[in-house]
ZAMARGU-4260 file (C-alpha; in steps of 0.2 Angstrom, whole numbers, plus 5000, padded with zeros to 4 digits):
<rodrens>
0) 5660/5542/5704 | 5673/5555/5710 | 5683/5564/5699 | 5700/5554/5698 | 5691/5536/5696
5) 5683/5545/5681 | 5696/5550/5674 | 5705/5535/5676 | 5690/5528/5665 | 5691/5540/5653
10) 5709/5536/5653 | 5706/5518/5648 | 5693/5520/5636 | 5705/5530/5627 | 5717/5515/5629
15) 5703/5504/5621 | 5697/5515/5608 | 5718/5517/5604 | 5721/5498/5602 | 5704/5495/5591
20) 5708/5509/5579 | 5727/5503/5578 | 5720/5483/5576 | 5710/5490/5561 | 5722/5502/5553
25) 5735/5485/5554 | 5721/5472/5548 | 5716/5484/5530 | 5736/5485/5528 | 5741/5468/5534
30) 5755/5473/5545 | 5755/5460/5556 | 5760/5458/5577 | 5782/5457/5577 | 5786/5454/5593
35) 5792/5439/5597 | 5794/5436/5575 | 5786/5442/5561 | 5767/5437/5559 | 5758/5434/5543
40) 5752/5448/5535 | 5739/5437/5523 | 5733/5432/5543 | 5733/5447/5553 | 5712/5447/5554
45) 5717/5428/5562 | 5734/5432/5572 | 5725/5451/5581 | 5715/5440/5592 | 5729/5431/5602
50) 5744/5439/5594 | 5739/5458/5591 | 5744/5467/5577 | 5758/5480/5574 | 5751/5493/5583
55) 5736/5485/5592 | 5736/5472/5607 | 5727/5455/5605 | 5712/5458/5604 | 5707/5446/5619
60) 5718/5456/5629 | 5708/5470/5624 | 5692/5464/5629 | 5699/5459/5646 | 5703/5479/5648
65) 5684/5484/5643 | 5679/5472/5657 | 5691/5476/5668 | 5686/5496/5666 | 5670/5494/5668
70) 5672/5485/5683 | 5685/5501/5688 | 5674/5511/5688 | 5663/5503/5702 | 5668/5510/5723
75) 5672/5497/5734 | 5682/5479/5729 | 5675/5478/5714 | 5682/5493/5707 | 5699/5489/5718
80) 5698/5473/5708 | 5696/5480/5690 | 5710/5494/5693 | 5722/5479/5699 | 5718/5469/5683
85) 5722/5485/5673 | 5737/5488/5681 | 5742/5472/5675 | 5737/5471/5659 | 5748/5490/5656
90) 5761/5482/5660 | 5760/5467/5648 | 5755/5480/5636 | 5771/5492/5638 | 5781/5474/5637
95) 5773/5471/5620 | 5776/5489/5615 | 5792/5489/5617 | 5794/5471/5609 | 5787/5479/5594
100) 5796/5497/5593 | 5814/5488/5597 | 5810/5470/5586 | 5819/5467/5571 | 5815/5477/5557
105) 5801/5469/5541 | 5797/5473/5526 | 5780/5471/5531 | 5779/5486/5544 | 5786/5501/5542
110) 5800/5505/5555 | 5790/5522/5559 | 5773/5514/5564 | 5783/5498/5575 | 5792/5516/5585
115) 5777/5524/5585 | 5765/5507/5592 | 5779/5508/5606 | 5782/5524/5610 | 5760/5525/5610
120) 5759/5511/5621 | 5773/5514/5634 | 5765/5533/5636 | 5747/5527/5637 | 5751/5513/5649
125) 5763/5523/5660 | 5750/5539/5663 | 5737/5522/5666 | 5750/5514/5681 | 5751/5533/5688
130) 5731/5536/5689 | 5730/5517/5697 | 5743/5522/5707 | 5733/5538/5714 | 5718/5529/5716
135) 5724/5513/5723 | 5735/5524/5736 | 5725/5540/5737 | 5730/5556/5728 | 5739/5570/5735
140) 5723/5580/5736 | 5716/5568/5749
</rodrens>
């Protein structure tokens, strides 16, 4: 694997490991997904699968990432493929991050961790559209 498809997987195994720590931080102190209207916080172990949590993507869509890395990190179409489906899934993630850091306010979630799920999840999914970027087009140091 050369050295900017690995990072590119390290990248998004940060991603991952950033949205399961965040779905189990939210589920022990039941701050629930806000995007789109508060969730339930006697529910987020029920709602993080198709709804996320505060901080953390769905958790489907999570899974879908680990696939779609895994397959990334493969030459040829298949790691084309994955990188495409990554790309995608960053962009429905910096939608939802920002759905959660400009939502309305609840007394369920702190303001601070709803700015900081945004802020968290734009930056992680904007450096993940650059590296695709680069590997999908070439990097400057082709």
């Amino acid at each position: 694997m050369d050295q900017l498809r690995s990072r590119f997987v390290q990248l998004n195994v940060a991603v991952i490991a950033f949205h399961i720590t965040t779905t189990v931080i939210c589920v022990a102190l039941r701050w629930p997904a806000q995007f789109g209207g508060a969730g339930d916080p006697d529910d987020v172990a029920g709602e993080m699968w198709l709804r996320g949590t505060a901080i953390g993507a769905p958790v489907v869509l999570t899974i879908v990432l680990a696939l779609a890395t895994v397959a990334a990190s493969r030459p040829g179409r298949i790691g084309s493929a994955g990188t495409i489906a990554i790309v995608l899934i960053s962009l429905l993630i910096i939608v939802g991050g920002s759905g959660e850091a400009f939502g309305i306010p609840s007394p369920d979630v702190p303001t601070a961790v709803l700015i900081f799920s945004g802020v968290g999840n734009v930056v992680l999914s904007l450096a993940t559209l650059y590296v695709a970027y680069l590997l999908l087009h070439g990097s400057p140091q082709r």
